[in-house]
LOVEXKOL-264060 format. One record per atom (N, C-alpha, C, O): x, y, z. Coordinates in steps of 0.001 Angstrom, whole numbers, plus 500000, padded with zeros to 6 digits. Example, Ala and Ser with C-alpha at 12.3 -4.5 7.8 and 13.67 -1.06 7.14 Angstrom:
! residues 2
513190494310507800
512300495500507800
513200496700507800
514236496681508465
512850497750507080
513670498940507140
512900500030507870
513409501138508039
END
This chain:
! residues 396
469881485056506629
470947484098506950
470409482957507821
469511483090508652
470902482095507606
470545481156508420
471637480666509703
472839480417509804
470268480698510716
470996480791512520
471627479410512608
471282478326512138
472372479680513146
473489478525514245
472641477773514870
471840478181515711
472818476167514346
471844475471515622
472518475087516712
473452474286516687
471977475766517939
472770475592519495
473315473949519422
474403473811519982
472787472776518871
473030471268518948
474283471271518332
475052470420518780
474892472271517067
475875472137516615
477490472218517294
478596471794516959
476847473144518617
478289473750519597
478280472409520445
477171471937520695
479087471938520778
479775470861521287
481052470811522168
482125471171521684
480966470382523430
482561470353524471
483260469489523570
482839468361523314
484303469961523079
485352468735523119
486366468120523927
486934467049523713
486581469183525190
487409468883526355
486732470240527197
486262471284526745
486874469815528452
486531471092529552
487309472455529210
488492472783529304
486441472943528885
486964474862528361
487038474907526764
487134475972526153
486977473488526058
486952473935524322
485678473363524089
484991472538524691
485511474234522726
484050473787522517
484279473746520772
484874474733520340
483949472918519951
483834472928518945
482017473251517700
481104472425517687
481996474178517113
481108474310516251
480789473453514702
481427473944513771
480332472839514507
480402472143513334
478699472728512883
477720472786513628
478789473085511510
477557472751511068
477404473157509110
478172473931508540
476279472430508435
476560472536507076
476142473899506561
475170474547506952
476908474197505742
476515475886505200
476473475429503503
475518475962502937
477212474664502710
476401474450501302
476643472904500460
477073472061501247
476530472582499601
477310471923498821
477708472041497587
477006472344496623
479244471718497606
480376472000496641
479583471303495311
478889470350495663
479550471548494044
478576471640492901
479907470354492481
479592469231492088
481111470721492628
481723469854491856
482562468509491955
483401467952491246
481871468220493307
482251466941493991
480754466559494791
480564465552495473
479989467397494575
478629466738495323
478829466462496540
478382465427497036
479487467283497176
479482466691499035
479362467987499482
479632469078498979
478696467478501001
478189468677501849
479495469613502164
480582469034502174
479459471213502456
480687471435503046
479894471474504664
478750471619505096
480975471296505096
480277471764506897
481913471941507891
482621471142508503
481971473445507619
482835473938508164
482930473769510024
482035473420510794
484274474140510309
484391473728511870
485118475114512372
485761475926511706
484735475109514043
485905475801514518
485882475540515906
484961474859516356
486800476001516680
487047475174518148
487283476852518911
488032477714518450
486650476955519837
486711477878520886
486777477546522437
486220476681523113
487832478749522800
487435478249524206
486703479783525069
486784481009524994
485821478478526061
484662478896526338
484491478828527861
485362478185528448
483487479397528626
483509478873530003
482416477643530219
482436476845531155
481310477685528965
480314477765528955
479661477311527897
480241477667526871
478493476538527643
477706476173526084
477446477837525639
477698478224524497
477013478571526501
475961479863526278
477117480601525653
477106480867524451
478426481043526695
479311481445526250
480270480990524451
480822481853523769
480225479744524140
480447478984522967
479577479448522174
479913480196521256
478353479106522374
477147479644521421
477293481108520947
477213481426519760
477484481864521827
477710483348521512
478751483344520579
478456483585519408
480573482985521044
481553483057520087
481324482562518864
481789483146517886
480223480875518665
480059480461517596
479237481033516225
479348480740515035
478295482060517006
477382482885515905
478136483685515428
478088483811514205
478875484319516016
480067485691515357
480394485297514479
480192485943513451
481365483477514392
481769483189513464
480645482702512788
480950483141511679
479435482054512580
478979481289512008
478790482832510598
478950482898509379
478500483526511375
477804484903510583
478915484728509095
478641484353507955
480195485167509694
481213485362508855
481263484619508074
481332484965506895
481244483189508486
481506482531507678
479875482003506104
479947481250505132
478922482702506534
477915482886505516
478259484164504559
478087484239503342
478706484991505302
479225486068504732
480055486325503471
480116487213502620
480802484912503774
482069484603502938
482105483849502045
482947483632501174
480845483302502345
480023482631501294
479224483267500260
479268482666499187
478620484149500278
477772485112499627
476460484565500012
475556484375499198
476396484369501004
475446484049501312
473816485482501770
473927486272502707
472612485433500900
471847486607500311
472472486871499071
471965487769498397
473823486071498461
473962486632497269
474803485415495940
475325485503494828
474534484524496804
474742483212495760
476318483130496127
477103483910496666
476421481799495578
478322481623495906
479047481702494178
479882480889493781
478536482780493394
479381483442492274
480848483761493079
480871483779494309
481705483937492509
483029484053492981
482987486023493381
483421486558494401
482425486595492368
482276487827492354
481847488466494115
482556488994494972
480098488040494087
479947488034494475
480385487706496562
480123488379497558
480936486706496420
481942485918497343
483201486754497913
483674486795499048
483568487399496733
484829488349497093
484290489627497847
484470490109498965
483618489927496838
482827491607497547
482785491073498911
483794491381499545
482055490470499471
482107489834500388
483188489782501145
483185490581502082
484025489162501049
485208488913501845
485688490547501644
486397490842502606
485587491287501042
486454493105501537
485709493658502156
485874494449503085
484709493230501621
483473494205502527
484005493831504391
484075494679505281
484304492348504530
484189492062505786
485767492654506476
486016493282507505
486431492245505634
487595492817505955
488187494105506383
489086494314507197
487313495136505474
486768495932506082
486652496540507025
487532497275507472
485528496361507533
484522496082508924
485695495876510074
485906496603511045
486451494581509650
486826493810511121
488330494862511353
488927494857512429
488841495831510005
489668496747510560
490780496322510014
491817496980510099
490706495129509364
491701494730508387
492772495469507021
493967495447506725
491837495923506617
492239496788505690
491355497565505599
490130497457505653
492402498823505377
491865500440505466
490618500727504329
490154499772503705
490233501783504162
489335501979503339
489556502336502142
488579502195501408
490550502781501628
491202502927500566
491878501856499919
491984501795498694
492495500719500974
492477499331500249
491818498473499349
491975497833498309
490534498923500745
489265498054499942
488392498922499106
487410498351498633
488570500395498777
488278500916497475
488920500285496283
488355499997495227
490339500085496631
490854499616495289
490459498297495134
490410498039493931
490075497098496008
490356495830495599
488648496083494766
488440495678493623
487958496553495309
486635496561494629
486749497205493132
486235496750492110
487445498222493244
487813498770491442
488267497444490629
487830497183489507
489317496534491422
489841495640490694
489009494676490592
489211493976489600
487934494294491402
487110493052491194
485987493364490054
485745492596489123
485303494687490288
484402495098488985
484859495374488148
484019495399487248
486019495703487727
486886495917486402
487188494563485338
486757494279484220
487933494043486068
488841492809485742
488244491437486141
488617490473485474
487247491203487280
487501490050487427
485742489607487432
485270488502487166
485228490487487707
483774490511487105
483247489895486046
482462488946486035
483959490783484702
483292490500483492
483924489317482778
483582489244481598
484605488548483118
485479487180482885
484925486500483655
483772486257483300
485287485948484820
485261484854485548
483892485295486985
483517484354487685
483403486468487204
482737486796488346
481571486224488659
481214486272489835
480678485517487602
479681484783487607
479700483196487834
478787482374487761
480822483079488083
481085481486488033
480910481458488628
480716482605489030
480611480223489910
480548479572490917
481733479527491239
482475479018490399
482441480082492694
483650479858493381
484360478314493342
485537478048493100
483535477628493578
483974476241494111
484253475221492400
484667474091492142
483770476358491608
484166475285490495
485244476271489145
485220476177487917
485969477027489928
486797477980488941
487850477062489153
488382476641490179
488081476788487605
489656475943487584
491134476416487707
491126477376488477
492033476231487404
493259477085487579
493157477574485926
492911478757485692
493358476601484795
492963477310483581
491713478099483460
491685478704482388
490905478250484038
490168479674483981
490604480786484458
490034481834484153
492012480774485539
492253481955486370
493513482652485872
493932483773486163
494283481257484634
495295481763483737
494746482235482115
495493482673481240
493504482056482002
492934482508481073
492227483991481509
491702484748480693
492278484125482284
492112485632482539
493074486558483173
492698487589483729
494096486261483108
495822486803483051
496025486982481555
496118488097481042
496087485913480919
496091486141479576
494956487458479037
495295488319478225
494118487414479428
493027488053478796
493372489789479052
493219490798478363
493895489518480380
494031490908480878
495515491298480931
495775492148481782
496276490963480382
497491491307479456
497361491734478085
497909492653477476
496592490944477763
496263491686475914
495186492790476131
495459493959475857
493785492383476692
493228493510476148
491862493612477478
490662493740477236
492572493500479005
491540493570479534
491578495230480204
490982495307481278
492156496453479738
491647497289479893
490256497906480073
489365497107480362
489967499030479966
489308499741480002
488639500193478339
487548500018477796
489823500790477960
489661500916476566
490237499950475260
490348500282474079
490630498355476048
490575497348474727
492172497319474809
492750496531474060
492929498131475673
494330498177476028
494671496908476906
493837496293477571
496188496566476803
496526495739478276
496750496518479134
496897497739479078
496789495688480129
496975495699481788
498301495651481809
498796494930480942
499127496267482626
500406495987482914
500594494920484193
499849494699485148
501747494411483865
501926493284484749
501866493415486789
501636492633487712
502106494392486695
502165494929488173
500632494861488523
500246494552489650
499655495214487327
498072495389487966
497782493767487992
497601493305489118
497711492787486815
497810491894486554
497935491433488331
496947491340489059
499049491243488683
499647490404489869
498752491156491250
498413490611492300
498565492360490874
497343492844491981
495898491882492143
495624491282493182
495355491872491355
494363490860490926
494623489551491395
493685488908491865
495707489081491339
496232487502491400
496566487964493122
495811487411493921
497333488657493566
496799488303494909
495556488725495870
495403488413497051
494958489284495291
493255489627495784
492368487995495309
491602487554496166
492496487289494145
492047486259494430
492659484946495498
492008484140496163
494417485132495331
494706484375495968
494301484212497570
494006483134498087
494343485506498266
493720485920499470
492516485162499897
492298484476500896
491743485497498790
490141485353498987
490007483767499118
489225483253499918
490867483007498233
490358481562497705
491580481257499168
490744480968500024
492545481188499681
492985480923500670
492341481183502180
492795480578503151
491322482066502292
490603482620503077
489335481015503479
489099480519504581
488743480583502013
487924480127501805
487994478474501968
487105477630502078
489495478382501935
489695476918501690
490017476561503332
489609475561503923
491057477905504035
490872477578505220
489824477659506168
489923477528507388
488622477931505370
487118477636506331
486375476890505616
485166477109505697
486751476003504881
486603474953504101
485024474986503120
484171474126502900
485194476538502676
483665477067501981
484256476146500300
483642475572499400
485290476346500489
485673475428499026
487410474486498759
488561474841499015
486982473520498296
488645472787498483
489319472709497828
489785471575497718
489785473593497076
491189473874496282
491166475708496257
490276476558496265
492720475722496224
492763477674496013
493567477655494233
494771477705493981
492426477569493266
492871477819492027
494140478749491346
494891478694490373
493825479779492701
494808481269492314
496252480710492939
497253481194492412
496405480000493722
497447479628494385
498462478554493420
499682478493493568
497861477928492653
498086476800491546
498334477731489905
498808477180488911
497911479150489943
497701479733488731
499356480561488656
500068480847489618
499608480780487319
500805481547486485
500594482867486654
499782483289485831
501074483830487525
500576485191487723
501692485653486370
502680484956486140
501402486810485604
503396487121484815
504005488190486012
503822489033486891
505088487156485019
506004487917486497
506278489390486112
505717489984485191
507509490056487199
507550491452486972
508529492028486283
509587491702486822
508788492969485035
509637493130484535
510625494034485613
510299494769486545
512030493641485056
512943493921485317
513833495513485224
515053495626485112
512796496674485309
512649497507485355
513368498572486275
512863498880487355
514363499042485907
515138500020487168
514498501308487141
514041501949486194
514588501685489009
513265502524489011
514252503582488551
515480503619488627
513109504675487908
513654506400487356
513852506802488783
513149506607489774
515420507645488567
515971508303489425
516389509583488581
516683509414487397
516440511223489294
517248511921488138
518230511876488275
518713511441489321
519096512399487059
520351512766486566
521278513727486967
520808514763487437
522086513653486914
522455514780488012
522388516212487609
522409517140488418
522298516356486199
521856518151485323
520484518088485463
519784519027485082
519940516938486042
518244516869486143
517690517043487635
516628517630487839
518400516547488581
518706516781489843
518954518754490211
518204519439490906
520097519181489551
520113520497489684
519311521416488962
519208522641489017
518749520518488251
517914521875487846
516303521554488541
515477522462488636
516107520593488851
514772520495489895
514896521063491239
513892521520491786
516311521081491960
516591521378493188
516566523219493096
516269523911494070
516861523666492024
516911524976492031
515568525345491826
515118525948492801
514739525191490869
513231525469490803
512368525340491655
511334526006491700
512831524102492752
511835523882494150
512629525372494943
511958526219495532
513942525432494819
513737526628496072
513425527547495481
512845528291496271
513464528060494324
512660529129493938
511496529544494199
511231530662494640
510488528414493870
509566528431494443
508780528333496113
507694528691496568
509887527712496612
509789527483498050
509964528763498935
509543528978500071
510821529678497962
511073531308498852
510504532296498307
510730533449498676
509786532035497468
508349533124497028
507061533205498308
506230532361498642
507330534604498818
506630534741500278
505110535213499759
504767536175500446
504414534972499092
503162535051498979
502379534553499473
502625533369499701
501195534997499878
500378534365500326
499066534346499628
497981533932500035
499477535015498207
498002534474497230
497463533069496937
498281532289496450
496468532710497111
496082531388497326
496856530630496000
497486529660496423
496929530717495208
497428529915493882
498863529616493784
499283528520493411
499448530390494050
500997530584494543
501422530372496167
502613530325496476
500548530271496992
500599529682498564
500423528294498379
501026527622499214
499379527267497015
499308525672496585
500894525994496141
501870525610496785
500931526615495166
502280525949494392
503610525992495589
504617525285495548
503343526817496417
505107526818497151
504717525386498628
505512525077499515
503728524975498486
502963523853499552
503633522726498935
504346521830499387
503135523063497581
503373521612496427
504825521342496583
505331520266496902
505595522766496244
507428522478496051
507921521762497131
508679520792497153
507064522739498550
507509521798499521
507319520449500298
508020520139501261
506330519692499805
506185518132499405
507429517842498729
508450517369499228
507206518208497448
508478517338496465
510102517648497288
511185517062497310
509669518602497757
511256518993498743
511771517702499610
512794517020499674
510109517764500426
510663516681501525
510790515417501172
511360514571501863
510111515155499750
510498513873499012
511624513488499081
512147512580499727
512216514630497989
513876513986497571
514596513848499067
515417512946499230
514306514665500045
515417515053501088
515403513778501985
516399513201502420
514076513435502187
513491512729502970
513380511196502766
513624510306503581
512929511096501413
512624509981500449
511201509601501177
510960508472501604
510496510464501237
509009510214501249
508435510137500244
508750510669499179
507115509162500569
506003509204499297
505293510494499653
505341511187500670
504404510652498151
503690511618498192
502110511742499430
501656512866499641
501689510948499870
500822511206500945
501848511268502149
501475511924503122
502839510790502195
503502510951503723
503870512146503669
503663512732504732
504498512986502595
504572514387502536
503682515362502856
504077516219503646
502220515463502296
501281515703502596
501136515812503800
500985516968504197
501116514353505165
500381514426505853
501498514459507019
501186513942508092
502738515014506882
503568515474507989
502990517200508569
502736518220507928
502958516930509856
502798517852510815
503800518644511574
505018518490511483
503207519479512309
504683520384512621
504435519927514397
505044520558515261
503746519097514667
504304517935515351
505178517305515587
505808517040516610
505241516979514351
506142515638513416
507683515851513470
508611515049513579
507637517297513351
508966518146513047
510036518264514292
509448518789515237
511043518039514536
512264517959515566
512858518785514702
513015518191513635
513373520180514655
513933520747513740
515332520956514972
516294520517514341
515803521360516234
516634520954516905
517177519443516859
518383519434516614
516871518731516951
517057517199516789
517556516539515339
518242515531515173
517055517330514468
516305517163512991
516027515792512991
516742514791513045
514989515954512929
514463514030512953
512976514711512270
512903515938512207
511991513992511847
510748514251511111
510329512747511699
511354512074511811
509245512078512073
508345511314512226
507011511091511784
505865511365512142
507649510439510788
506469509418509323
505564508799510298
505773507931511145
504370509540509933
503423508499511330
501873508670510734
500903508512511475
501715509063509088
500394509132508679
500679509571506987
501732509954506477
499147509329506262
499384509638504588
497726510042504496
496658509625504946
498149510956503755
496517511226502970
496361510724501719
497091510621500733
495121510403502014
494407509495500988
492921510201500612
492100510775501327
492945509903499183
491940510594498482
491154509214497795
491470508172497220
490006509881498222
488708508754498382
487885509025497495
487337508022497039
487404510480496831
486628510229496266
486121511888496553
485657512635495691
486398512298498320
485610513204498474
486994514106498949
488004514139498246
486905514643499915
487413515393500015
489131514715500955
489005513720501669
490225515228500846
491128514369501720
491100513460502585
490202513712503388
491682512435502851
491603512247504333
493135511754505221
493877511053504532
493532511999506351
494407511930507333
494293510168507635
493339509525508071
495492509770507265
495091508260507816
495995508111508907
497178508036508576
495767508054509996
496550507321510876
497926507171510511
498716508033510896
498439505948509640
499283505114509562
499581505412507856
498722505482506977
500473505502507762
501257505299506622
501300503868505587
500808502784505898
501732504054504807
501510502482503783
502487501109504647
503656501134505031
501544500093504727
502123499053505113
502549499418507020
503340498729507664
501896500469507503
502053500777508832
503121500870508836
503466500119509749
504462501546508191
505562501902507842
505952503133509254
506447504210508921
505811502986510055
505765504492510604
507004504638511064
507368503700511773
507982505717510864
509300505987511286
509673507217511690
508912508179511587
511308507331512366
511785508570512634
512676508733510925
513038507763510259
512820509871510617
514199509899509376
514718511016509988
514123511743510783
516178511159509476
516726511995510331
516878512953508954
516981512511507809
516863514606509409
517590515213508180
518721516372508546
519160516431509694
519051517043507797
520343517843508225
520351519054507983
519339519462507412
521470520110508306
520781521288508751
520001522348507712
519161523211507966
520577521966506511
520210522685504930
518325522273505124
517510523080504677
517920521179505707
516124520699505656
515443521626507000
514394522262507107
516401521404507789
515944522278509241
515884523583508826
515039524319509336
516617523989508007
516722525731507682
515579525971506952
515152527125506989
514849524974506151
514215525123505041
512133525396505901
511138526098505718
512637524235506831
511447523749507576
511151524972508627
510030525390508916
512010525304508975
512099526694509866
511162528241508632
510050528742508800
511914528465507832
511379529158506769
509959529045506100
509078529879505889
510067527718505850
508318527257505672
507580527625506821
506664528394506530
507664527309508197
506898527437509217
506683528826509607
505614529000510193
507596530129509399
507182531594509251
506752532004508459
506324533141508659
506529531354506880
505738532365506019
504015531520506013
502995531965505486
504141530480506625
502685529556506841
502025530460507990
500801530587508036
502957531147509009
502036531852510173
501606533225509339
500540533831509449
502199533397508881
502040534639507790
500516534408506917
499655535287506922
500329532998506129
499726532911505085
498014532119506093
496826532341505858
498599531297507071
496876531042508166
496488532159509462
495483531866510111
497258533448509868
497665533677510604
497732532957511727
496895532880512626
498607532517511645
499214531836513420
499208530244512668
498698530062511563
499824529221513422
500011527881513499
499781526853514250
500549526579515172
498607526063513956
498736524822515436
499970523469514862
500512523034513846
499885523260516332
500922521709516217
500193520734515254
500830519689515124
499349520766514732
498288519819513733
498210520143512621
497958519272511788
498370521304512269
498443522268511085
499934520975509917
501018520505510261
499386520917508988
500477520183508073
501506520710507337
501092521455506449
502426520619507373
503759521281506713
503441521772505761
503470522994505611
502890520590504486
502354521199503346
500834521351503147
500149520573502484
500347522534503851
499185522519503615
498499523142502155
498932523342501020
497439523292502712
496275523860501148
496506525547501339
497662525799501680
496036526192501257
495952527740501330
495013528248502397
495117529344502948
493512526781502778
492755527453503401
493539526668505010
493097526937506127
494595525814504801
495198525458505761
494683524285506244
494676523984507437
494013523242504857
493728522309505430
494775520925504010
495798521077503341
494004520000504127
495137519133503724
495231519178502425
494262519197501666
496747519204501992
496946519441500487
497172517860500053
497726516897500582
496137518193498264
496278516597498274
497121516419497182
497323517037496137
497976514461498188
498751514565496695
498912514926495666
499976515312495182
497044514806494757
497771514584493428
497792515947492658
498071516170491480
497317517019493932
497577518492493208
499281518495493412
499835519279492642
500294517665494423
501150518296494460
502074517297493770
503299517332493894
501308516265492920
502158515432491499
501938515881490457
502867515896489650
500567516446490047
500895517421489284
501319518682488893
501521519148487772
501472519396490570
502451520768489880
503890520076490165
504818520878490059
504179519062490425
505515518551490138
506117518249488615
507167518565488055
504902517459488201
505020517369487022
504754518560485785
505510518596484814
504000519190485879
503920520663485299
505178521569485464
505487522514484737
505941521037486712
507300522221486854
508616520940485877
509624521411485351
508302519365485822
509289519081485024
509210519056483839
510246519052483173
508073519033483288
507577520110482139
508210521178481362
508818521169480292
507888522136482227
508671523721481882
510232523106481833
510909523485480877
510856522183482792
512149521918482523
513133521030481236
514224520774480726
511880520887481269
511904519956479867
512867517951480726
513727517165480329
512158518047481697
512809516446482574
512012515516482335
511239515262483259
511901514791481237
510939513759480724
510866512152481651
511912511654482067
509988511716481801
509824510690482478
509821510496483727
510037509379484195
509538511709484575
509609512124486284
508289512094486690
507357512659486119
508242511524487537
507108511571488320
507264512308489754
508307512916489998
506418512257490512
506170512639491797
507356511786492610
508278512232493293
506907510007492204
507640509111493075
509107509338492638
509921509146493543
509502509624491705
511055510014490863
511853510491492429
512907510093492925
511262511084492714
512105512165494105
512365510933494524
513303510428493907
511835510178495437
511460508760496740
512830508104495811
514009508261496130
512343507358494622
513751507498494161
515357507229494292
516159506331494549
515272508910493867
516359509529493671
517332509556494801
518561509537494860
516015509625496000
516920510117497334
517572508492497673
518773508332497894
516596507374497673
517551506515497890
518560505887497170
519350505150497760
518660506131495653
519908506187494943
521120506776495443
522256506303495456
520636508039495911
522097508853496154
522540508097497684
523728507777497725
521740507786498907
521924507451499741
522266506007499374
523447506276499151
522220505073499200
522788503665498686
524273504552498150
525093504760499044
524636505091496661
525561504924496246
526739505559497061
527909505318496764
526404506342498053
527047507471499420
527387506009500313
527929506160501408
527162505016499983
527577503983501284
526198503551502046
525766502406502181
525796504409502371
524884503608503721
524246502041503366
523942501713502219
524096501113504598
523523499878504094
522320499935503740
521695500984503899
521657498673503108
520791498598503062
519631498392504018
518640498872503467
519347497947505072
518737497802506161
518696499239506483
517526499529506735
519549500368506594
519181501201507227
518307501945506387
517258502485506740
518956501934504933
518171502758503768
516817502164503772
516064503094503482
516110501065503956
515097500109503937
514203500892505323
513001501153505377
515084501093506176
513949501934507372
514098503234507138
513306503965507733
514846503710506476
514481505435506385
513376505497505145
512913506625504972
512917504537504321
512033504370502982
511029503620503771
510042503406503067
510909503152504934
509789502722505350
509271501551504803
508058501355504875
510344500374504023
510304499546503322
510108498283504739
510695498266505822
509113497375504216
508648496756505088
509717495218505871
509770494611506940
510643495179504035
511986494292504388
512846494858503345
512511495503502351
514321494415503848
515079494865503247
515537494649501917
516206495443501255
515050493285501494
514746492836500247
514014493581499377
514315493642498185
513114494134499831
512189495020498917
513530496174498217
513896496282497046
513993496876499398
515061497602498784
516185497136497848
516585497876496950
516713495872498059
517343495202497236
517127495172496111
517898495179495151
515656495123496192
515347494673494227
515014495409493725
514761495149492549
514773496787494180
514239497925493774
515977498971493149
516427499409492090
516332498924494430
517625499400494218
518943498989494226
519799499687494770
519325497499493462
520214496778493275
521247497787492108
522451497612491919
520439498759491494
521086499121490323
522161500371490905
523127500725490229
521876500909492105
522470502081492739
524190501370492924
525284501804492563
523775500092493662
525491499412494301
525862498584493303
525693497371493428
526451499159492108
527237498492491320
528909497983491709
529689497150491246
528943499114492952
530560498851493394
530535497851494304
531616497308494531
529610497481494864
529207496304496420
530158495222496010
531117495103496772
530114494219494755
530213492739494372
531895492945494652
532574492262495418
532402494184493734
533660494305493348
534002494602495111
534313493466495470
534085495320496111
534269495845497433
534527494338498324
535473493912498986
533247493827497983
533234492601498717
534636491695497872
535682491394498447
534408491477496830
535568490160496122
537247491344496799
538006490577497392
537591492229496796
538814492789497456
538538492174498536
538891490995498559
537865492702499722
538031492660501193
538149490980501206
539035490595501969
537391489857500473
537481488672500268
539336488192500088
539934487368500780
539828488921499083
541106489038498583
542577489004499754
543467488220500083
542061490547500107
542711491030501615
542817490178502399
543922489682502623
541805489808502974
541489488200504432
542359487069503786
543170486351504372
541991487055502321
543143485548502174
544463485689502276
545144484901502933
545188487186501338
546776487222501615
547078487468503516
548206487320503988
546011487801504273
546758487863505601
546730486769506080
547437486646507080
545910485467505603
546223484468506403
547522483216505019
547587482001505206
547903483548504457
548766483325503661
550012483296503987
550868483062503134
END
């Protein structure tokens, strides 16, 4: 890489110091770039120091040891992102699946600074018809994943002025179909609710049948709870207020590749209390005596739904014996997330608002819930035009 020249750090007023210096030139306007930034400092020495941190980054972000290909450029920018604690590691597993998949073998060799917006809608197109894996499309939801991993990157880039236009920002992402999420039915509802406690009060402690009654009780705390499947997973008997009944969403396991892992924080740092009632407390109580039974004894760290050897059970063993038990039921089109769901269907159409349903789902705004579950409050429009009705004949 090439070092920061100390001549470049500069006072611009007593305590700021500004860095200027050239890092490449743009291929498609022929002018130098020479990015800036302004710090405050006590000191040149002190400036100089803050200015290399950034100068680093900002070569970094360049691909700089690795050419300014766009590909290249991005890796780059997750890699750093990364690092600085930005996004988790499982984030930036996926954005890297999505950059060597999809955005690699199209557009990844280009030069950043000269990708047009019709090159970035020609590979939307591309990867709607047939930029699979196996010659299949992409569905629109992955599609728009992609479109904001470039948009990020090229907004990242323009505000450190490595290149001057954000193509992805100017580009046609397709939009999202209009899709109401699967919730069950209510003969589909009772017959899943009966098979989880079946399974949930089978006191064994043979390892194969100690996964499956772990698994039921994930999908349990799903529907009850309206948890995702790693927040299920990675609730503790910590976590648990079974006097109180409250549960505290405060972590998800994530599967990497190797063996589980405990993340801190939940999706979108979602972390909450949900409250539940006494039919979940009875249940959670019951789970927690046949678990001292099946590890002998229990720590406060120990996970609700654990593995058999009492360490973390992973989701997707407990989406697929979900799905293997709607199977045998013959409940077509259920997933794991079906529960998450279901529970806030029934809770929306029971009354509660949306804002509150939005923090018991750990939804980051309440809009998200809106558009997800607009289909639950069909009675809202009609409720509102009465009470509208009412207010006018009393002032009449």
């Amino acid at each position: 890489m090439k070092e920061l020249d100390p001549c470049n750090v500069r006072m611009v007023r007593p305590g700021v110091w500004r860095a200027r210096q050239y890092l490449r030139t743009d291929r498609s306007t022929g002018r130098a770039v020479r990015p800036s930034e302004t710090f405050a400092a006590a000191d040149h020495e002190d400036a100089c120091r803050q200015a290399r941190v950034w100068w680093s980054r900002q070569q970094l972000a360049a691909g700089r040891g690795g050419g300014t290909a766009l590909g290249d450029m991005a890796m780059n920018r997750i890699n750093m992102l990364e690092s600085l604690g930005a996004i988790d590691r499982s984030t930036a597993r996926a954005y890297r699946g999505k950059l060597a998949l999809y955005v690699e073998p199209a557009i990844g060799r280009m030069d950043a600074g000269e990708v047009r917006v019709s090159d970035v809608n020609d590979l939307y197109v591309h990867l709607l018809e047939s930029g699979g894996r196996r010659g299949n499309g992409l569905s629109p939801a992955t599609v728009r994943v992609v479109h904001a991993l470039l948009r990020g990157c090229y907004q990242s880039w323009v505000t450190d002025g490595i290149v001057a236009a954000n193509p992805a920002m100017m580009a046609t992402p397709p939009p999202m179909p209009d899709a109401k999420a699967r919730s069950l039915e209510p003969d589909e509802l009772e017959a899943v609710a009966n098979e989880l406690a079946a399974v949930m009060h089978d006191g064994s402690t043979e390892p194969a049948r100690a996964e499956q009654r772990s698994a039921a009780t994930a999908a349990y705390l799903a529907l009850h709870l309206g948890l995702r499947a790693g927040e299920a997973c990675a609730l503790r008997w910590r976590d648990i207020d079974t006097k109180g009944m409250s549960a505290y969403v405060c972590g998800s396991v994530a599967e990497l590749g190797g063996p589980p892992l405990l993340k801190s924080k939940p999706k979108r740092k979602s972390m909450r209390h949900v409250a539940f009632g006494k039919a979940v407390a009875a249940e959670l109580k019951s789970c927690l005596e046949w678990q001292k039974r099946l590890l002998d004894g229990v720590r406060r760290d120990t996970t609700v739904c654990c593995a058999p050897d009492g360490g973390l059970l992973r989701p997707s063993a407990a989406s697929k014996a979900f799905g293997a038990m709607c199977a045998c039921l013959g409940v077509q089109g259920a997933t794991f997330h079906t529960l998450r769901h279901t529970h806030a269907t029934i809770v929306l159409a029971q009354g509660a608002d949306v804002k509150t349903t939005a923090e018991r789902l750990g939804h980051a705004r309440a809009s998200t819930t809106t558009d997800i579950y607009a289909h639950a409050m069909p009675g809202r429009d009609a409720a509102a035009s009465e009470g509208f009705e009412r207010y006018m004949e009393g002032i009449g």
